[in-house]
C-alpha positions as CSV (number, residue, x, y, z in Angstrom):
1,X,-4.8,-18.3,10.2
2,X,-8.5,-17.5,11.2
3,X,-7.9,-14.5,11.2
4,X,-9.9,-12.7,8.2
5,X,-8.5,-9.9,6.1
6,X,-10.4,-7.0,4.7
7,X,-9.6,-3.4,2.7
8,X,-9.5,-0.5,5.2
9,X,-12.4,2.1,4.4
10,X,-11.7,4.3,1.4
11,X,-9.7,1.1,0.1
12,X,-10.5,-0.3,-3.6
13,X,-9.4,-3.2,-5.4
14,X,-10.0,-3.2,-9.1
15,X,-8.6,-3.5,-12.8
16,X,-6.9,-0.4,-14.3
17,X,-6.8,-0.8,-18.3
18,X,-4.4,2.3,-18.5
19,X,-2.2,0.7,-16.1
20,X,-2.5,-3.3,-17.6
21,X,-2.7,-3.9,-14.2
22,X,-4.8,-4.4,-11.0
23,X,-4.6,-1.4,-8.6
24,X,-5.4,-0.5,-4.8
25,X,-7.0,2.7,-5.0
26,X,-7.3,5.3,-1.7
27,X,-8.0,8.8,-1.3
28,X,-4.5,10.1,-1.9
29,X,-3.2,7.7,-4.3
30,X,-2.9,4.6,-6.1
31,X,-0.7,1.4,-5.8
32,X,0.2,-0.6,-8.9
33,X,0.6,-4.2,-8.0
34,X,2.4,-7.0,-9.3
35,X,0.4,-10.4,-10.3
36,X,1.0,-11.9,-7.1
37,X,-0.2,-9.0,-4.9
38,X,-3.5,-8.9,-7.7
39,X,-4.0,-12.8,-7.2
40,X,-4.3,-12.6,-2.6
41,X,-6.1,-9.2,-2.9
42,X,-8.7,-10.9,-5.2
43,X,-9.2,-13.1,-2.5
44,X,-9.8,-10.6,0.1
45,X,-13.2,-10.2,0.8
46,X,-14.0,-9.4,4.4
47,X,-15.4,-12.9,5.0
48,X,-13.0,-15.5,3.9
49,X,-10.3,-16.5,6.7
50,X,-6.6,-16.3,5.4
51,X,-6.4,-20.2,5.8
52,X,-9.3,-20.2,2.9
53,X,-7.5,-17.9,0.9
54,X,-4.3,-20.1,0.9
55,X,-5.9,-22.7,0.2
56,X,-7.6,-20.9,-2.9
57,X,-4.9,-19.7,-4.3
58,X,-2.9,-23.3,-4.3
59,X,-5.5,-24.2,-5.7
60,X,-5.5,-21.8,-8.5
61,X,-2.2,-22.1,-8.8
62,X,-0.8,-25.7,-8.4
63,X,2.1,-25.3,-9.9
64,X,3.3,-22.8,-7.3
65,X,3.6,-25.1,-4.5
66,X,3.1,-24.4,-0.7
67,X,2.3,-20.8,-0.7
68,X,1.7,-20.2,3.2
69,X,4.8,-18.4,3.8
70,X,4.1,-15.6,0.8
71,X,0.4,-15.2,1.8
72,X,0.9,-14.1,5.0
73,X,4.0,-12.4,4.7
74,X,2.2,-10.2,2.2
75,X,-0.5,-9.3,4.8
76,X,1.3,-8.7,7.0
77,X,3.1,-6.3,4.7
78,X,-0.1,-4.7,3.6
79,X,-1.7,-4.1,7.0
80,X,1.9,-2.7,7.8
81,X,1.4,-0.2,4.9
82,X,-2.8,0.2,6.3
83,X,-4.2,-1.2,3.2
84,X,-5.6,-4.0,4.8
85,X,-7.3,-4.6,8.6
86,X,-7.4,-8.6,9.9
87,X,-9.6,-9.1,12.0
């Protein structure tokens, strides 16, 4: 979990107002993402370890509960699909 996650070149995070939705933009397309997806990705920032970006995000969302499990089964599912590198 020290590990540290970060877009893969030509990679972009942002808000799309046509879509209502954040979006991973990359040279030959786009991926609309859910709320959950939005929420780790906003966390990604090339310097923040994925331990930090746990505990963000339970922090941010209490309610949710122990979240270790879903974070890193999502990266791993996005560097899977190359939208993300740990390093």
């Amino acid at each position: 979990m020290t590990r540290v996650p970060r877009l893969r070149p030509g990679f972009r995070f942002q808000w799309e107002p046509v879509q209502d939705s954040h979006v991973l933009l990359y040279p030959e397309g786009m991926v609309k993402l859910n709320t959950s997806a939005s929420a780790i990705l906003a966390e990604v920032d090339g310097h923040r370890p994925v331990a930090d970006i746990i505990a963000r995000l339970e922090q941010n969302f209490p309610d949710a509960g122990e979240l270790t499990d879903d974070v890193c089964e999502f990266l791993r599912d996005a560097q899977q699909k190359h939208w993300i590198e740990l390093q």
